[in-house]
Structure formats: structure tokens, C-alpha cells
N, C-alpha and C positions, 0 to 999 in steps of 0.2 A: 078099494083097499089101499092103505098107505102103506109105501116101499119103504121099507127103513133103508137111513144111509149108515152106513162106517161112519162112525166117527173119528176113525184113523185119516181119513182118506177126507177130511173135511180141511179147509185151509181158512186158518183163522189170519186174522187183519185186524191192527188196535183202531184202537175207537177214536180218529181225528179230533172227536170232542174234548180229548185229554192231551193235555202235553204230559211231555217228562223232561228227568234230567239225570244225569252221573252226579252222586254225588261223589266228596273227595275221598272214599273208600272204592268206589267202580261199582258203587251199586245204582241199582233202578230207583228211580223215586216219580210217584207219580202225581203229578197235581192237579186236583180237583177244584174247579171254581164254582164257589157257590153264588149262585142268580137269581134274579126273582125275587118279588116283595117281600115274601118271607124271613127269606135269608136275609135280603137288606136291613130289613127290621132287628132281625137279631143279632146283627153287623154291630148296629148302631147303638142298641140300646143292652145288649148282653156282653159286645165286645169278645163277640165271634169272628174268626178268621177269615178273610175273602176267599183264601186256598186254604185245602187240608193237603198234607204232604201223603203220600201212602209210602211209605219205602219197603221195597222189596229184600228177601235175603239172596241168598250168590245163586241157588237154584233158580230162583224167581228171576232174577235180573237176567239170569245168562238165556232162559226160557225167553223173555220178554223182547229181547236184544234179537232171538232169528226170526221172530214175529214177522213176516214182512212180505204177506198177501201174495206168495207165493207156494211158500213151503205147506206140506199135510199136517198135520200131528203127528203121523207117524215116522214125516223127514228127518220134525225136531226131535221126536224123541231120539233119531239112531243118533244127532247130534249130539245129545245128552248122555245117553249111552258111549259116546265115545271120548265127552271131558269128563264125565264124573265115575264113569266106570259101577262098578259092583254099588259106588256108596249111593247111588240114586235108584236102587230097588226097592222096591219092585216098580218097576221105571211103568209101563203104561196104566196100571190102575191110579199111579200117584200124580200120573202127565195128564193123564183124562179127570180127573176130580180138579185139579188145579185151572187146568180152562174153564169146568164148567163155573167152578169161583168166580174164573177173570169174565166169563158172560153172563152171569148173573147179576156182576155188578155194573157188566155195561162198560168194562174195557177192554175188551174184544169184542169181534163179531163177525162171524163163519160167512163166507158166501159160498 
């Protein structure tokens, strides 16, 4: 029988495969480089971007920024809970749908 874990108590880590950057507003931006013959092809012949930008909004970014393969879910959320106050509720249903986003698409990843 499988034990389920918390997912509060899970500690997420970004995915090295991505860089990011601030842009000049202090948000997250994430960049995606595309690889592989496919992609080159469509580089070349569609005049597709090497990187897609993802940019994050002030939640996302400030979420993204205590990412750092230490903290739970549940760390960051009290972090969240204590700069965003009342306006980030319902704070853990919205913090847990939001990872499972960032690990679905493979920018994070729990150990």
C-alpha cells in the first residue's frame, strides 16, 4: 500500500534546466530554450524563437524567488501569508494548484 505524502511538507527546487531573470518591473521571467531537430527546424524555417519568455505576475515571482530547495510548501506559503496578507486567499488551495502548474510543466521538482 502507497503512503501518501503532505504535500505541504513536500520541498519544491526549480528545475536547473531553466534559467530566469528580473525583469525591469521585479518580476520572474522564465526562459525556455527550445532544442532538438524539431525545434531547429522550426527555428529556421517558421522563424520561431530559440527562447520563449514565461513572465510571472507579483504572486508568481515572489512564490518563485523563495523556491530554494529548502523551504516546504507550507514555509512558503506562511511567507506569502505574511506579504500578501488577506489578498492571497485562500492561500493553500491557490499555493498547491500553482506548484502542481509549476510541475507539470517541469519548473519545479519536489524531492
Amino acid at each position: 500500500m502507497k503512503s501518501k505524502k503532505n504535500y505541504l511538507d513536500m520541498v519544491p527546487r526549480q528545475n536547473p534546466a531553466y534559467s530566469w531573470e528580473i525583469d525591469g518591473e521585479g518580476m520572474v521571467v522564465l526562459l525556455v530554450e527550445h532544442k532538438g531537430p524539431y525545434n531547429w527546424l522550426a527555428q529556421k524555417l517558421l522563424k520561431k524563437p530559440r527562447v520563449s519568455r514565461v513572465s510571472m505576475e507579483r504572486f508568481g515571482s515572489f512564490i518563485w524567488q523563495q523556491i530554494n530547495g529548502q523551504r516546504t510548501v507550507y514555509e512558503i506559503a506562511q511567507l506569502v501569508s505574511e506579504k500578501f496578507g488577506a489578498e492571497a486567499e485562500p492561500l493553500i488551495e491557490r499555493l498547491v494548484k500553482y506548484f502542481r502548474i509549476l510541475q507539470n510543466n517541469r519548473f519545479v521538482l519536489f524531492s
